[in-house]
N, C-alpha and C positions, 0 to 999 in steps of 0.2 A: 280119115273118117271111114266107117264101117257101114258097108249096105247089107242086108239084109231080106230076103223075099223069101216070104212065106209060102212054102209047098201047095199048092191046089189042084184036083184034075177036071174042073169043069167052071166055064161061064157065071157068074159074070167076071171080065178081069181087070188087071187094076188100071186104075187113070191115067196114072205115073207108071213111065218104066226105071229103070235102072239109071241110063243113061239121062232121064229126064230131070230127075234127082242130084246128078252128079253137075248137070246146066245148072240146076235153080242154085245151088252154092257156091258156084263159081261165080256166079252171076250178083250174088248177094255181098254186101259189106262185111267183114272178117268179124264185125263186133256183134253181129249176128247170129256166129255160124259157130263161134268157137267154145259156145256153150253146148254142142253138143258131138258127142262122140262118135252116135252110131242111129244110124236109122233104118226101121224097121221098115216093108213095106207087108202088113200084117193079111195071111189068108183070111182070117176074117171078112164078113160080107159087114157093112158100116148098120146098115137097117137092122142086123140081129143082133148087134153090139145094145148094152145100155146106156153105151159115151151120149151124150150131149155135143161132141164137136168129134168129126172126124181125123184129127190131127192129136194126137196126147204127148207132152213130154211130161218123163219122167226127169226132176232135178239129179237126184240122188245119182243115178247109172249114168245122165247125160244122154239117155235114148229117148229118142223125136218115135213115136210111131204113128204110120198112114193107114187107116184102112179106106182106102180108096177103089176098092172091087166095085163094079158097077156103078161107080158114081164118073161126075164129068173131069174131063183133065183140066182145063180154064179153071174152074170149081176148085179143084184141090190144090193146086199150084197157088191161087191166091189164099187158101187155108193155109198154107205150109207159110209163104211170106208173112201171115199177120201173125200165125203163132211165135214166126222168131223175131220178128219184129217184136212182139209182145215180152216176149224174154228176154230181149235185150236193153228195152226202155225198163221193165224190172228188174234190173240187175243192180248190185249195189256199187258200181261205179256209177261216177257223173254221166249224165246222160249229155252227148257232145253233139249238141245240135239236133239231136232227130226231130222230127215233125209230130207235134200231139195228133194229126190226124192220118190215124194210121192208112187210111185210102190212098193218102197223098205220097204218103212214103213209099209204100209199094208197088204203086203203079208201075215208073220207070223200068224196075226190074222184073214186075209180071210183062209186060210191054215185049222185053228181049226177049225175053220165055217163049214166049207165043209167037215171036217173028222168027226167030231160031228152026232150021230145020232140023230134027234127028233122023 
């Protein structure tokens, strides 16, 4: 998989680093993660975007983008689990157990995240 950080030269910066990115997928179930190819960590500031959620995937490219500049890392890290969590309960395989409440499913792996040091 493909990182990505978007050029910037001033404050605010982003939630997630690099490294922080490469924990939360490792950390996460393969049926998860293998829908997507490449993820962006977007210069964009999330307040000037017109998104509705700070996490976007695009199907088609397989690209996850974060704009998580000046927003919290807690925050985003559980943005990032429920959106592929969400991709992967929509996906057109059987769905193999996961939990319809997505809270519950991603806890464990927000949990490692946040006890994890980088």
């Amino acid at each position: 998989m493909k990182i990505v950080i978007g050029k910037f030269s001033n404050a605010p910066f982003h939630a997630l680093s690099k490294k922080d990115i490469s924990l939360l997928f490792k950390l996460m179930p393969s049926e998860w993660t293998k829908r997507v190819s490449s993820v962006v960590l977007s210069s964009k500031i999330f307040k000037k975007t017109k998104l509705l959620n700070p996490i976007e995937y695009v199907a088609t490219s397989k690209q996850l983008s974060i704009y998580s500049r000046g927003l919290v890392r807690e925050d985003i890290a559980r943005q990032v689990l429920i959106e592929l969590a969400s991709i992967a309960a929509y996906s057109d395989e059987p769905n193999s157990g996961q939990s319809t409440d997505v809270d519950n499913a991603i806890k464990p792996y927000l949990d490692k995240f946040l006890k994890a040091k980088i």
